[in-house]
C-alpha positions in Angstrom: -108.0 119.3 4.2 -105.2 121.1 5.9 -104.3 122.1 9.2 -104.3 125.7 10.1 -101.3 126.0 11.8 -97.6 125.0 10.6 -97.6 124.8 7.1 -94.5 122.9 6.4 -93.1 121.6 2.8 -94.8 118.2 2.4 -93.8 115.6 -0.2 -96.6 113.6 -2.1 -96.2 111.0 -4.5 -98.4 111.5 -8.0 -101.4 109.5 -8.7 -100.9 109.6 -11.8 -97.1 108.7 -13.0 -96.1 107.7 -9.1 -92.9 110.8 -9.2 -92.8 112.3 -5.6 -93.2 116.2 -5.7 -93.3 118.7 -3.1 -96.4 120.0 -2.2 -94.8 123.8 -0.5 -96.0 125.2 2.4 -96.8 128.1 0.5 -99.3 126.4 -1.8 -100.7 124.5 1.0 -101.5 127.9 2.2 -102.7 129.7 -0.7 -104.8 126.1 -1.1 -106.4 126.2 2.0 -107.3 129.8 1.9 -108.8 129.0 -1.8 -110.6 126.1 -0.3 -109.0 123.0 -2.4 -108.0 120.1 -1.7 -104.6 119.2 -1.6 -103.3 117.9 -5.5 -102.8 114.3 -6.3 -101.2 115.2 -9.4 -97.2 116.7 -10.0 -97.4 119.9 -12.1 -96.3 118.4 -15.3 -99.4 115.7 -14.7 -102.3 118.3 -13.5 -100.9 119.8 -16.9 -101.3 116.9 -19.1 -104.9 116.8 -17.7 -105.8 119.8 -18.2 -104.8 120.1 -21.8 -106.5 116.3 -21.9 -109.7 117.9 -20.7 -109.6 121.2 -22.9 -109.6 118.7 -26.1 -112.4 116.8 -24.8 -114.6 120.3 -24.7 -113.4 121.3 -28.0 -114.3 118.0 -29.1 -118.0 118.7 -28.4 -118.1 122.3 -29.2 -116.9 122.1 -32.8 -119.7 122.6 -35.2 -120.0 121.9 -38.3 -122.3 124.1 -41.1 -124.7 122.3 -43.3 -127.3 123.0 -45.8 -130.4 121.2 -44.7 -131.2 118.2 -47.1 -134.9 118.9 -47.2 -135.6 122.8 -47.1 -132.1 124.2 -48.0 -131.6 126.3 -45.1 -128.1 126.8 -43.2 -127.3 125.8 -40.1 -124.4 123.9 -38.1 -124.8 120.7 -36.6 -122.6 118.8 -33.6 -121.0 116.0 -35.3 -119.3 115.6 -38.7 -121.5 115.3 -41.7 -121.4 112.0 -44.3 -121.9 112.4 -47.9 -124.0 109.1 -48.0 -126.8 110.5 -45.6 -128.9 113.3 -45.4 -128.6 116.1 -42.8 -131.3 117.8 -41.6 -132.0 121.2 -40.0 -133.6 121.1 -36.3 -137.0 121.7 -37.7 -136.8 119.3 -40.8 -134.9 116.7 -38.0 -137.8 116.8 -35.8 -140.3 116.2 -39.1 -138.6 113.0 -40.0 -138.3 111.9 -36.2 -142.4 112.3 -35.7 -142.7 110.5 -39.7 -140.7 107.6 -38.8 -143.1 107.4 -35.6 -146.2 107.4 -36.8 -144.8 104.4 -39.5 -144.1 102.1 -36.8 
């Protein structure tokens, strides 16, 4: 981590696009009072990544509403819906998963 004593300006180079940025001695305090490790990423790169990993989670919380092909009920479902197949509700899901079981 860091050393307690002389926090001094530091210059790191970004494991990311390989740019050199200074890593202050005032974040290196505020980081080791916080308990983080020191970055590996410039600012404009820790940015990229976080906006990277914002769409990924927005990616797997969109939800999309459905009326359930065999009883009619609404509900939403994790991925996008295709015309050509049927989409179930949970209930009517787990039916046809225990139907195509006992077939086999």
């Amino acid at each position: 981590m860091f050393s307690e004593e002389n926090f001094q300006d530091r210059e790191i180079v970004c494991s990311d696009c390989g740019q050199t940025f200074v890593f202050t001695a005032e974040e290196q305090e505020f980081y080791s009072q916080k308990g983080f490790e020191e970055p590996k990423r410039c600012k404009a790169c820790r940015n990229a990544k976080k906006m990277q990993n914002r769409k990924k989670r927005l990616r797997f919380d969109m939800r999309y509403e459905i009326t359930c092909s065999d009883c009619g009920t609404q509900t939403t479902v994790p991925f996008k819906p295709r015309e050509d197949k049927p989409v179930y509700c949970s209930d009517c899901y787990k039916k046809h998963q225990q139907a195509h079981v006992t077939q086999e």
